[in-house]
C-alpha positions in Angstrom: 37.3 111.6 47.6 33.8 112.8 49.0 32.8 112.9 52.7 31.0 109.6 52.6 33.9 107.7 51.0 36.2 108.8 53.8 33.7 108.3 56.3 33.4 104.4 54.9 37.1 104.1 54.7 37.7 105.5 58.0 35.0 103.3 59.3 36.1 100.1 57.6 40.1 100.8 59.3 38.6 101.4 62.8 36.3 97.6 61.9 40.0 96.1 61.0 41.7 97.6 64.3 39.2 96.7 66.6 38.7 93.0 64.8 42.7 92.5 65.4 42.8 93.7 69.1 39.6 91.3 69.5 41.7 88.9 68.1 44.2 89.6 70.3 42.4 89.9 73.3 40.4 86.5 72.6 44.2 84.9 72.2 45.4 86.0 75.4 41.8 84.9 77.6 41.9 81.4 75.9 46.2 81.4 77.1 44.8 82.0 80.5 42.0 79.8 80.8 43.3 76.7 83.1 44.7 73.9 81.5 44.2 75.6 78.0 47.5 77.1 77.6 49.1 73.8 77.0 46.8 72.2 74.6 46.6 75.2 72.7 49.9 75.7 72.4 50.4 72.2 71.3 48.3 72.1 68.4 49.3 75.6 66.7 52.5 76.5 67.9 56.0 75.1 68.2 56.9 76.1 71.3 55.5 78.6 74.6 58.2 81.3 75.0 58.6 82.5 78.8 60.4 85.9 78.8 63.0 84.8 82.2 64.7 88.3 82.8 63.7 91.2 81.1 65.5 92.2 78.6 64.2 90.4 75.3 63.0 91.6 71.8 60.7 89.2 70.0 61.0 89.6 66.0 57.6 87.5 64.5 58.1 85.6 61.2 57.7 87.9 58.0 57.9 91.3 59.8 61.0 93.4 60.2 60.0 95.0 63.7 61.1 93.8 67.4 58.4 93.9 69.8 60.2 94.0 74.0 58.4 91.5 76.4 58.1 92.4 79.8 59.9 89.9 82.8 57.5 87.2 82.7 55.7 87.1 79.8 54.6 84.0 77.6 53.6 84.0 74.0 53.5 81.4 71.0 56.7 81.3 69.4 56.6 79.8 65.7 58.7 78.6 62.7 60.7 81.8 61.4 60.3 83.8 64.6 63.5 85.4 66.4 64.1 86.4 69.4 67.5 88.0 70.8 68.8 89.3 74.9 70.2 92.1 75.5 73.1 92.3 78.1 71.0 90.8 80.6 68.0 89.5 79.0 67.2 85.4 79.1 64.6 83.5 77.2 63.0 80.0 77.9 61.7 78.0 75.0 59.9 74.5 76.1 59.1 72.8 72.8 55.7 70.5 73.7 56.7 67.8 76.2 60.0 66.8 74.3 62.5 69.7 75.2 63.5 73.0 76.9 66.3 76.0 75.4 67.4 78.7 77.6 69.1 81.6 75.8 70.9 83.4 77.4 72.0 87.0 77.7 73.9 88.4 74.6 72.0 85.9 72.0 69.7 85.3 69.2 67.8 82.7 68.2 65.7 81.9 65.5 63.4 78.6 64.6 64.0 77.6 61.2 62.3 74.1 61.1 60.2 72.5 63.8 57.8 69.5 62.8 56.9 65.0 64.1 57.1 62.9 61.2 56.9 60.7 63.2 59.0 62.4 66.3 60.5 65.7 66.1 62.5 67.5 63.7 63.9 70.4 64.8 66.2 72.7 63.0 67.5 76.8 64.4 69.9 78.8 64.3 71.7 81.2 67.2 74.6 83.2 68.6 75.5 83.7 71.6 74.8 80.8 74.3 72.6 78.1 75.0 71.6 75.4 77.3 69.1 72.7 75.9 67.5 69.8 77.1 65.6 67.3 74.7 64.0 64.2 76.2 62.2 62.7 73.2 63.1 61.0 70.4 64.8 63.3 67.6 64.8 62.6 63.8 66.0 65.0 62.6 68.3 67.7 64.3 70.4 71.3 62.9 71.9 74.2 65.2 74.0 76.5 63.0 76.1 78.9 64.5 78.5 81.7 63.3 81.0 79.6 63.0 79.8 75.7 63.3 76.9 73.3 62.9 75.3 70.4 65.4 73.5 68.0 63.4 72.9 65.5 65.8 71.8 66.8 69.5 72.6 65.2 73.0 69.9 64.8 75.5 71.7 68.1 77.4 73.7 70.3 75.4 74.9 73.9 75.7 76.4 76.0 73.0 78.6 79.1 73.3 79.3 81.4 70.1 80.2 84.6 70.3 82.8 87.4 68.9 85.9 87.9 70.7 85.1 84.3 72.1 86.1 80.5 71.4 83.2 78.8 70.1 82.3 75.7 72.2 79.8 72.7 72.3 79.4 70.7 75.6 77.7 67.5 76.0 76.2 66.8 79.9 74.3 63.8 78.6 74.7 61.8 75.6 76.8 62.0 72.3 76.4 65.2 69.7 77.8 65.0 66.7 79.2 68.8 65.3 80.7 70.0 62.2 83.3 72.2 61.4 84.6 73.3 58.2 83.2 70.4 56.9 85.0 68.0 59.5 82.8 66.1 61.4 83.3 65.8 65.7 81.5 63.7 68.3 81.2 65.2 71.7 80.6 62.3 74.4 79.1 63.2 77.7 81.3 64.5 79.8 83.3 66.2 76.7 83.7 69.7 74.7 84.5 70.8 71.5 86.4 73.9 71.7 87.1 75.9 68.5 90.0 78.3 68.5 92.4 78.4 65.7 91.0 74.8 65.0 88.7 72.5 66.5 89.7 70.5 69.1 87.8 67.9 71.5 88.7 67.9 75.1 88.0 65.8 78.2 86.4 68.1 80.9 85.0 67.7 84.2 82.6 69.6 85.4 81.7 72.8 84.6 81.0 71.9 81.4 81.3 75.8 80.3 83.3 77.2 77.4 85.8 79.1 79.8 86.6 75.5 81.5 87.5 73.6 78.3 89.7 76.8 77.5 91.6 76.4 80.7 91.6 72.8 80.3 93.7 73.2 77.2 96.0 75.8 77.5 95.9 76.9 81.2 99.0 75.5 83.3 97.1 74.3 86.9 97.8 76.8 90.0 96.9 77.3 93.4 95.8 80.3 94.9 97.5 80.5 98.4 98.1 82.8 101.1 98.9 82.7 104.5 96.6 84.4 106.1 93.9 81.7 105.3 91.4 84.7 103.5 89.8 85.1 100.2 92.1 86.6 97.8 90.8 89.4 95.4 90.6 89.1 91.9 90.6 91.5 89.3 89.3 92.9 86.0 93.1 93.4 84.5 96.8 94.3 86.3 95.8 96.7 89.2 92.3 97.0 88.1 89.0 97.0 88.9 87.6 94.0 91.4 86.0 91.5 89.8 85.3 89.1 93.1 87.5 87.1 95.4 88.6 83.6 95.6 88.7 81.3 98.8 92.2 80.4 99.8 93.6 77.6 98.1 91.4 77.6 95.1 92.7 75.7 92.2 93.1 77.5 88.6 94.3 77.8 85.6 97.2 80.2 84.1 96.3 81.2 81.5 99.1 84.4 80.8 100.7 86.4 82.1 102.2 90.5 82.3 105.5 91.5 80.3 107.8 91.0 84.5 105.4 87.9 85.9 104.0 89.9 88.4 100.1 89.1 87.5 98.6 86.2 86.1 95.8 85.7 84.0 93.5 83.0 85.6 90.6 81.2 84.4 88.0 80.4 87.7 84.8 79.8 88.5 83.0 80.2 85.3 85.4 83.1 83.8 88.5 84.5 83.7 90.3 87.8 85.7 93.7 88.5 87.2 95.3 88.0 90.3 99.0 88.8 91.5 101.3 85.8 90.4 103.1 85.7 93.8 99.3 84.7 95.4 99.7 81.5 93.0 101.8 78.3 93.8 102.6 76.8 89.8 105.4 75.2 88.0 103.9 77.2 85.1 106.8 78.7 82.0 106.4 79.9 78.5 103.2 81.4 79.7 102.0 83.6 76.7 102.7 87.3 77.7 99.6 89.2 77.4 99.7 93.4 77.2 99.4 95.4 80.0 95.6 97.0 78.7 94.3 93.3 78.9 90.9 93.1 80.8 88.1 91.0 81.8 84.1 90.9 82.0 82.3 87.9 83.5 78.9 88.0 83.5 76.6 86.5 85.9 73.0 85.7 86.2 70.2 87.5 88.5 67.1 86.1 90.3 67.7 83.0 88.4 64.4 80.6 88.0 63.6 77.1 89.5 63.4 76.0 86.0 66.6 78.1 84.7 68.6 76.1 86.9 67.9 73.0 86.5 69.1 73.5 83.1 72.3 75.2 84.4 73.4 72.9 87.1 74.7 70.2 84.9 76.8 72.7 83.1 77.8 74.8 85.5 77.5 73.3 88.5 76.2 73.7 92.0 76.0 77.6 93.0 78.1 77.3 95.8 80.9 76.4 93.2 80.4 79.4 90.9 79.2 81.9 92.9 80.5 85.0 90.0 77.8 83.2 87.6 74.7 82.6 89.9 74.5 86.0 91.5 71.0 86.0 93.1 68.1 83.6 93.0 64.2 84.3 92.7 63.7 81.7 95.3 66.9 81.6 97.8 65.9 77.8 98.4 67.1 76.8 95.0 70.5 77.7 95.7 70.3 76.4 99.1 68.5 73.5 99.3 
């Protein structure tokens, strides 16, 4: 190659990088001009994607790399993107004016169909766990997970599928309809589908979370109850680690228990951990007997969102009832209003 056909070339990939990052940069102005965002983002995109808590990796249609997105950050997000959190991470998708999804930590997502002929169709898959609101009128409707399919969406819904887990659908408002295995469930408001061995739908009050319908089914109901009118620890596994503590009196769910009785497995709050059985007033027997290694994780939610939580509260309640989920909040007068 002579010297003026790699000057030219090297000229005509600087032309290319500079007309992308001009691209770029022209994208992000016109984002940021007042009132533009939203009518931009309505005519060429399928949804605006808010980054919540850091701790999310953005994977564009037709590309194999994952680009992180700082706490904060908004961007288009298309038909065949992905997007997954990491241990903490949380992302909020608000589709137009018809419907929010909050993913949160530990999940993917990706947008498979999204189109009005004449109102919405909307079609995605995920992992993990989900809250969704849609207020519009839907046509056409798919969430596949791992291990089952909604094809019909309530007006709230929240999704849990995860390994080591029970998959679950909950319904806060209106009827879902859910497949599994080729079986077809509905889940009313106020109801859960709980998938274990198989699938089974179960009456719930709220929480409407996938550790409640678990209790709700096989957990015997208890009391935690002391004397001494304090808050009772509880704990990761037997003589473990603390995971948080309980008011006196709370009311749970056995859930197991050690190879002598002496420590129960609970479910509470929004999770599960273990608390000396003598600290529990039950008629509970035949409780499975778990081993000795067994041990818990809950995982709760930091500087949570105006917006995060009003997609949270019908599921999980008010913060004052879960206080192991809703750790802190980005503006205490959510929480306390």
């Amino acid at each position: 190659m002579s010297n003026f056909q790699s000057i030219q070339l090297t000229k005509g990939i600087r032309s290319r990088a500079l007309l992308s990052l001009s691209l770029t940069l022209g994208l992000l102005l016109l984002l940021s001009l007042p009132g533009a965002r939203s009518a931009f983002a309505q005519d060429h995109f399928a949804a605006k994607l808010t980054i919540a808590f850091e701790g999310v990796e953005v994977q564009r249609s037709g590309t194999t790399d994952w680009l992180p997105l700082p706490l904060g950050a908004e961007t288009a997000f298309n038909v065949g993107d992905s997007l997954h959190t990491g241990d903490h991470g949380r992302a909020y998708l608000e589709f137009q004016t018809d419907g929010q999804v909050l993913i949160l930590p530990r999940s993917t997502y990706q947008l498979i169909e999204f189109a009005y002929s004449p109102n919405l169709h909307l079609s995605a898959k995920m992992s993990g766990n989900l809250v969704q609101k849609l207020s519009g009128t839907v046509d056409a409707y798919r969430l596949e997970t791992p291990r089952l399919t909604i094809t019909q969406t309530s007006a709230l819904l929240a999704v849990w599928d995860r390994d080591g887990s029970p998959a679950s659908v909950t319904s806060a408002d209106g009827t879902a309809q859910t497949t599994v295995g080729g079986k077809e469930f509905t889940v009313s408001n106020g109801q859960g589908l709980l998938l274990k061995d198989t699938p089974v739908v179960v009456n719930v009050p709220l929480p409407l979370t996938e550790p409640h319908l678990e209790g709700a089914l096989d957990g015997c109901p208890g009391t935690i109850h002391t004397n001494h009118d304090q808050n009772i620890n509880i704990h990761t596994g037997i003589d473990s680690d603390i995971i948080g503590n309980a008011p006196n009196d709370s009311v749970v769910r056995v859930m197991g228990t050690n190879h002598n009785q002496s420590w129960y497995r609970i479910q509470i709050f929004s999770g599960f951990g273990w608390i000396q059985a003598d600290l529990v007033r039950s008629a509970c027997s035949g409780l499975p007997v778990l081993p000795e290694t067994s041990y818990e994780f809950n995982w709760g939610l930091q500087q949570i969102q105006p917006f995060e939580f009003a997609l949270l509260e019908p599921f999980y309640g008010a913060p004052e009832h879960d206080p192991w989920y809703y750790v802190t909040f980005l503006a205490p007068e959510v929480a306390n209003p």
